[in-house]
Each structure stands twice: as C-alpha cells, then as structure tokens.
C-alpha positions as CSV (number, residue, x, y, z in Angstrom):
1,X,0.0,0.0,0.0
2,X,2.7,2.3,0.7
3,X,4.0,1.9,-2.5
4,X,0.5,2.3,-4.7
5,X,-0.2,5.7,-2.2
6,X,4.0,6.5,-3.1
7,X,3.0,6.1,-6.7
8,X,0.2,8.3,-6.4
9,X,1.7,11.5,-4.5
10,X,4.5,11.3,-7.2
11,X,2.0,11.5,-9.8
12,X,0.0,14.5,-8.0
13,X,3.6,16.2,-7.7
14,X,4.4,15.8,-11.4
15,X,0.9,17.2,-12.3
16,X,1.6,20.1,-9.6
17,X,4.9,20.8,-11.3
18,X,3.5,20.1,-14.8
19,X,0.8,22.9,-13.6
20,X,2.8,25.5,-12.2
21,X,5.2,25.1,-15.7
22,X,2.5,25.5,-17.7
23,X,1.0,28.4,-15.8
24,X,4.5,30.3,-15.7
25,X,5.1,29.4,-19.3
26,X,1.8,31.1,-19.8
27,X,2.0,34.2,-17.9
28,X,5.8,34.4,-19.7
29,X,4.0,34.7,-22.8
30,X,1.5,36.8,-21.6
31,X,3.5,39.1,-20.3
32,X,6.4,39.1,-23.7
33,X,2.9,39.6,-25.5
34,X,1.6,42.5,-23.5
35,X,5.7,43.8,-23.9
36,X,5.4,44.0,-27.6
37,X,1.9,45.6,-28.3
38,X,2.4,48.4,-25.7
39,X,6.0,49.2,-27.4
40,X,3.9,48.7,-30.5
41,X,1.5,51.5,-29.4
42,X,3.9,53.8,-27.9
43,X,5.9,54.0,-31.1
44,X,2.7,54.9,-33.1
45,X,1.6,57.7,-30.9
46,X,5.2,59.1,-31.1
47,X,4.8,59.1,-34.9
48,X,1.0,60.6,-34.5
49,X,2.0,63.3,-32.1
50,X,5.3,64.2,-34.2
51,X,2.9,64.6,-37.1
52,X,0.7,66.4,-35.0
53,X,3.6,68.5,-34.1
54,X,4.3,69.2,-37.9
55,X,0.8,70.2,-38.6
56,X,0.8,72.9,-35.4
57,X,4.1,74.1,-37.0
58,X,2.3,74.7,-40.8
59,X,-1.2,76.1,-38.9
60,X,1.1,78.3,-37.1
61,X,2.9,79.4,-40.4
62,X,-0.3,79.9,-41.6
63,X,-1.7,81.6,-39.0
64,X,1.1,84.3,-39.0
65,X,0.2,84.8,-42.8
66,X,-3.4,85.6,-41.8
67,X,-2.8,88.0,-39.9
68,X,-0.6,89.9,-41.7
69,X,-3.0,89.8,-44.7
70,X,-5.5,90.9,-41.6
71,X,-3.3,93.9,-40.5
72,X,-3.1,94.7,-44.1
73,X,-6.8,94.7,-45.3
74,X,-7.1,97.9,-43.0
75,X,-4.4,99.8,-44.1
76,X,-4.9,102.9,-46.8
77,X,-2.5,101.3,-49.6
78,X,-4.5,98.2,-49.7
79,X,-8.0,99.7,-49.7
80,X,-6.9,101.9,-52.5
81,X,-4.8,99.1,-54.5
82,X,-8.1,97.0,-54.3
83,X,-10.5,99.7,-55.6
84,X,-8.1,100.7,-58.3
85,X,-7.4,96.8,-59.2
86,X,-11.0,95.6,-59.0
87,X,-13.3,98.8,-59.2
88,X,-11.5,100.3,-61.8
89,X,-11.4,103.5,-59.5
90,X,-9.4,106.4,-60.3
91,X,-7.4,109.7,-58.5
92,X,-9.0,113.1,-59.6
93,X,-7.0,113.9,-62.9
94,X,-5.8,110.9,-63.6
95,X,-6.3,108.8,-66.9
96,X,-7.5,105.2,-66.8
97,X,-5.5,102.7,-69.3
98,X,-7.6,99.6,-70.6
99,X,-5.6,96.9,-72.6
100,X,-8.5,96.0,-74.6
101,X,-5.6,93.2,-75.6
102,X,-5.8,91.0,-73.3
103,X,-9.3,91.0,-72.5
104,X,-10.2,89.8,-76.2
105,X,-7.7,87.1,-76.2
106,X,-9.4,85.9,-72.9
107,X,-12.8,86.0,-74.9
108,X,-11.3,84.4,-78.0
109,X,-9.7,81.7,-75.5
110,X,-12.9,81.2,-74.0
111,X,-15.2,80.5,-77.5
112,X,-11.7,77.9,-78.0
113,X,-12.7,76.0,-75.1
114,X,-16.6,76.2,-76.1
C-alpha cells in the first residue's frame, strides 16, 4: 500500500509541477505579448504626435500669414490698390489705361474652349 499511495503522491507532484510550468510558461508569454503591443502602441503615438507637431508648426505658419494679410486689409494702400485693381477707381486727374488686348484674347480663349 505504501508503494501504490507513493506512486500516487508522485503523480499528483508531477501534475503540480506540470501545472505551475504550464502556468509560468503562460504568464511568460503573456507578459512578452503584452511587452510588444504596448511598445507597439507607444511607437505609433510618437509618430501621430510628431505629425501632429508638424501640422501645429504649418497652422502656425499659416496663421502668421493671416494676420498679416488681416493687418493689411485695414491699411490705406490696400483699400486703394483694391478699388483701383477691382473697381476700376481712379485719382482726380488721372487717366485710366484699358488693354483691350488681353481681354479679347481671354474672350477668343474662351469660344476655343466652347
């Protein structure tokens, strides 16, 4: 009897063993897994914030170009450019110049495309 009950407690210590293997071979894996998708995910939002970083840099560009069109809309010289450019507005004494030239090759360019 000792030797069957012998037999038996050797087998329950293998299974133990086999057990706690299996479970630290597990939580190994697990843990090697979990590793690799976090360094996964930290290098893509590195490469989303530096793009995000490039994109505050062009906004900012941009931004700066606003405002100095901003500043510039109030000022004199561009109120008067505009009217003269757009309105066809003149100074007292001063003689308008049409170049009838270019506006019928514009016309003739547009019957082409017709």
């Amino acid at each position: 009897m000792s030797d069957e009950s012998n037999i038996k407690s050797r087998k329950k210590r293998k299974k133990k063993i086999k057990l706690r293997y299996v479970a630290l071979v597990g939580l190994g894996i697990y843990i090697v897994v979990f590793f690799f998708i976090q360094a996964y995910n930290i290098y893509n939002l590195k490469n989303q914030q530096e793009e995000l970083n490039q994109r505050i840099k062009a906004l900012e560009a941009e931004k700066e170009i606003l405002i100095k069109q901003y500043n510039s809309i109030n000022s004199l010289e561009y109120i008067e450019e505009m009217a003269r450019e757009n309105l066809r507005m003149v100074k007292p004494n001063e003689v308008l110049y049409v170049d009838t030239t270019l506006e019928k090759e514009g016309y003739e360019q547009e019957k082409d495309e017709e």
